[in-house]
C-alpha positions as a Markdown table, in Angstrom:
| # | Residue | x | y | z |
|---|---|---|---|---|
| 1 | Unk | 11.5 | 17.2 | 25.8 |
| 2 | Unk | 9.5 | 14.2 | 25.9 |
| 3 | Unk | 6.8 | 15.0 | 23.3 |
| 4 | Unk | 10.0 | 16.2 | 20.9 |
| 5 | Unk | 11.3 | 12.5 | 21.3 |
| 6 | Unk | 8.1 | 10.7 | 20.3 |
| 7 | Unk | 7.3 | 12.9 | 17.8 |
| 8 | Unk | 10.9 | 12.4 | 16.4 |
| 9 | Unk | 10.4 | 9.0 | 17.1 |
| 10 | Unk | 7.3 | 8.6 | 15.2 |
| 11 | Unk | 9.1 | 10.7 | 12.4 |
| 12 | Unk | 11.5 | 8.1 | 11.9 |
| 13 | Unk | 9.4 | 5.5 | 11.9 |
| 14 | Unk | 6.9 | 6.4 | 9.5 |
| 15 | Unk | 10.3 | 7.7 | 7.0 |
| 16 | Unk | 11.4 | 4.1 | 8.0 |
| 17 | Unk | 8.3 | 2.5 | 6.5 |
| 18 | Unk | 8.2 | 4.4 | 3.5 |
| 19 | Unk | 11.4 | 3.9 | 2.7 |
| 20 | Unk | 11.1 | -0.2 | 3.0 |
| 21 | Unk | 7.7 | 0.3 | 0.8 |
| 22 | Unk | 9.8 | 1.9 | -1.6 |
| 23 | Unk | 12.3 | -0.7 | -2.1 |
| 24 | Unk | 13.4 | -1.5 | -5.9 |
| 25 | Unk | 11.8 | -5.2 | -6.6 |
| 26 | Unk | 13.2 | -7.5 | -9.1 |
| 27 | Unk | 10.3 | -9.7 | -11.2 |
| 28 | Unk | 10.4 | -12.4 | -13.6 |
| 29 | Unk | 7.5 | -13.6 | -15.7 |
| 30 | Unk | 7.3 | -17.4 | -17.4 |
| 31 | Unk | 4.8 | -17.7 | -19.9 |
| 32 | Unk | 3.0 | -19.3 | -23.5 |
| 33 | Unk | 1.4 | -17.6 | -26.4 |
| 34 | Unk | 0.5 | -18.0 | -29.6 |
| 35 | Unk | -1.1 | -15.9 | -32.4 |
| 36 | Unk | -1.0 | -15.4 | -36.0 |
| 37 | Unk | -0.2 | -12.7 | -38.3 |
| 38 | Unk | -1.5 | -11.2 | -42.4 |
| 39 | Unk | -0.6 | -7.3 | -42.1 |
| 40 | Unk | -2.3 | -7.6 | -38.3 |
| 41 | Unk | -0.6 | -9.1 | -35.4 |
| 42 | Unk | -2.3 | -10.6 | -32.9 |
| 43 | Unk | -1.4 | -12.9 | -30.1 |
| 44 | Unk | -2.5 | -13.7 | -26.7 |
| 45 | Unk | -1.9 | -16.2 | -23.4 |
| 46 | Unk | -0.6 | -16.4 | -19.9 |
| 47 | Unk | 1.9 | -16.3 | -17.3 |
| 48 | Unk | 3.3 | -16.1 | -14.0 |
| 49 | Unk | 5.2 | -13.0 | -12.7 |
| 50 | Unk | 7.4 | -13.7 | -9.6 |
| 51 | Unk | 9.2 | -11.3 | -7.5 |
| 52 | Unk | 12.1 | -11.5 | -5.1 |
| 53 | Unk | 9.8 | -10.0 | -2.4 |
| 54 | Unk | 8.0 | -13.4 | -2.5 |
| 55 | Unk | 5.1 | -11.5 | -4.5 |
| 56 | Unk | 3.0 | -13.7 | -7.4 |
| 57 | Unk | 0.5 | -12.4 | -10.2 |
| 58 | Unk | -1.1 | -15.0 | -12.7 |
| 59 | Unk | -1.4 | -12.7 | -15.7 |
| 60 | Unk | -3.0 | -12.5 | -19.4 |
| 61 | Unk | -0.7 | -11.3 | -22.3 |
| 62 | Unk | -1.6 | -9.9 | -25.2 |
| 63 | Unk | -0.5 | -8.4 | -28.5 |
| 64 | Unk | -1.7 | -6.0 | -31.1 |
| 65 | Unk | -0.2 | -4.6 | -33.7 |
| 66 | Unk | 1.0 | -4.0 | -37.9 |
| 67 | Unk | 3.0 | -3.9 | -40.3 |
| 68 | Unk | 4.2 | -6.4 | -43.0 |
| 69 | Unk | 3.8 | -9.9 | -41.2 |
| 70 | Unk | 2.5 | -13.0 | -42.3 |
| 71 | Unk | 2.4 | -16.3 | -40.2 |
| 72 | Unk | 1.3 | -18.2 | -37.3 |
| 73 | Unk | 3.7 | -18.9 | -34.0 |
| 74 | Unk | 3.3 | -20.3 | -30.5 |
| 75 | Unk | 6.0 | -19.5 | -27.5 |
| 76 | Unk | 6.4 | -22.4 | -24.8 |
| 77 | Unk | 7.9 | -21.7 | -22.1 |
| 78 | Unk | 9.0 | -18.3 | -22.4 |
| 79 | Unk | 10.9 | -16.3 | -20.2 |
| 80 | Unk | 10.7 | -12.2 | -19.1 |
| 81 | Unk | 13.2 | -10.0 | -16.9 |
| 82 | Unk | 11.7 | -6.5 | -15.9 |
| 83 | Unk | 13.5 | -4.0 | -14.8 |
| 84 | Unk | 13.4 | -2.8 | -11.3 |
| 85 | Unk | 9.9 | -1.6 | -9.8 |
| 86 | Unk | 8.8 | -0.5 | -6.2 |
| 87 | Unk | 5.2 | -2.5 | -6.4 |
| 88 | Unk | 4.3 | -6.0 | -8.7 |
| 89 | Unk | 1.6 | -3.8 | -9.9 |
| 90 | Unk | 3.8 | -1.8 | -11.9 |
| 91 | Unk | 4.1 | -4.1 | -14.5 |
| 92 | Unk | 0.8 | -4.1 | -15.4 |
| 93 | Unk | -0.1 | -2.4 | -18.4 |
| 94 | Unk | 0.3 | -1.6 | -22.1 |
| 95 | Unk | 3.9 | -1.6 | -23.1 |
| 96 | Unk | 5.2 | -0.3 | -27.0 |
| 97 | Unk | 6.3 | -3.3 | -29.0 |
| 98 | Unk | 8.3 | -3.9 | -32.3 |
| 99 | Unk | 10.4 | -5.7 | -34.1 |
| 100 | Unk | 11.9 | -7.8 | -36.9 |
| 101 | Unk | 11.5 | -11.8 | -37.3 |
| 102 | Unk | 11.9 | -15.1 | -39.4 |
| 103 | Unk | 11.1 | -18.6 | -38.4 |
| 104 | Unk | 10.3 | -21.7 | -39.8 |
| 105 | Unk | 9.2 | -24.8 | -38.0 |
| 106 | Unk | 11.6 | -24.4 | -34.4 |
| 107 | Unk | 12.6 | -21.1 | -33.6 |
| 108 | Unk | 13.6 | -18.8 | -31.2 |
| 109 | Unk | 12.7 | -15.1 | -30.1 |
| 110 | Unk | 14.0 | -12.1 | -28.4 |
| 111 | Unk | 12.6 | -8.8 | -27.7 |
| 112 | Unk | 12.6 | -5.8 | -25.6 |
| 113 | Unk | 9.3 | -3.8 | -24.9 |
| 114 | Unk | 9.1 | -0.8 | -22.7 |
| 115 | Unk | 5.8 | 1.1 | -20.3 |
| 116 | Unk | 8.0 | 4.4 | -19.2 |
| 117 | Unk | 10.6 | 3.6 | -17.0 |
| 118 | Unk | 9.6 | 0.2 | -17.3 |
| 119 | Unk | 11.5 | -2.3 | -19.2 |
| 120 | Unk | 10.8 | -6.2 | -20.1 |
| 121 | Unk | 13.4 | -8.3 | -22.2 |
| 122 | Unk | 11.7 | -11.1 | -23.5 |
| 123 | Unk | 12.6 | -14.4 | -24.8 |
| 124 | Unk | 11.6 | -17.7 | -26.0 |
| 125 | Unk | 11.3 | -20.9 | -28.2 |
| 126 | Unk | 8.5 | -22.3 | -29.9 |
| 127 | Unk | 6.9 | -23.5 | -33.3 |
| 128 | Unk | 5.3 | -22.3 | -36.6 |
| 129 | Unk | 5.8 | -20.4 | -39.9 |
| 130 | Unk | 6.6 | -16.3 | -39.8 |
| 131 | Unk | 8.4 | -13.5 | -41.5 |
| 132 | Unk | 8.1 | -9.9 | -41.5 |
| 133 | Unk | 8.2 | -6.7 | -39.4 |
| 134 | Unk | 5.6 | -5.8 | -37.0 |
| 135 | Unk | 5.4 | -2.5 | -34.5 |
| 136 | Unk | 2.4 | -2.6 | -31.7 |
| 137 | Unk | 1.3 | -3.0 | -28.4 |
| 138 | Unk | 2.3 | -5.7 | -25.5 |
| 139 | Unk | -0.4 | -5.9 | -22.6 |
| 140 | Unk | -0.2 | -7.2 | -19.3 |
| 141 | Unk | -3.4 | -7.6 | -17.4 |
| 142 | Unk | -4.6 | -9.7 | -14.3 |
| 143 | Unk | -6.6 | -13.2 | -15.0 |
């Protein structure tokens, strides 16, 4: 009877730990870029992911992409909201980008890029001359 109670014992504790490890984390990311654009897209620059388990990751963003763009841009002080994850390191990774944009001088941005059941909703202001459509890739390394 007593080995049945310790092993049950260590049962539920090692369910209990996995179960805490598998916890659903909420992360943000602040961050700068800037690129430019002539049929290729390119951009690249760095950030800070934060998580409400207290977790950090300084990180290097870039983008790569096509379509029919033309421009330069810089984002200051931009601003990202992932979806749920069970581990920071989730995030990393190449994520499919697209979208539609127009700015001149001071403008703003908004976009949504995805890595399977991964989301990121981004947003931000910043400076320069674009137009156009571009489709691509959004990667999220460590620095």
């Amino acid at each position: 009877m007593k080995k049945t109670t310790g092993v049950l014992a260590a049962v539920a504790l090692l369910f209990g730990l996995q179960g805490a490890a598998a916890a659903a984390i909420d992360c943000e990311m602040d961050f700068s870029m800037s690129g430019w654009s002539a049929f290729y897209k390119t951009a690249s620059g760095s950030g800070t992911i934060r998580c409400n388990n207290g977790q950090s990751l300084k990180v290097k963003i870039r983008t790569k992409g096509g379509g029919i763009t033309f421009g330069k841009q810089r984002i200051e002080n931009g601003r990202g909201k992932f979806s749920e994850v069970n581990s920071i390191k989730d995030l990393l990774g190449t994520y499919a980008a697209g979208g539609a944009h127009a700015g001149a001088v001071k403008s703003s941005a908004a976009s949504v890029v995805t890595k399977g059941d991964v989301s990121l909703a981004l947003a931000g202001t910043g400076e320069g001359v674009d137009i156009g459509i571009d489709f691509g890739k959004f990667v999220i390394s460590t620095r």
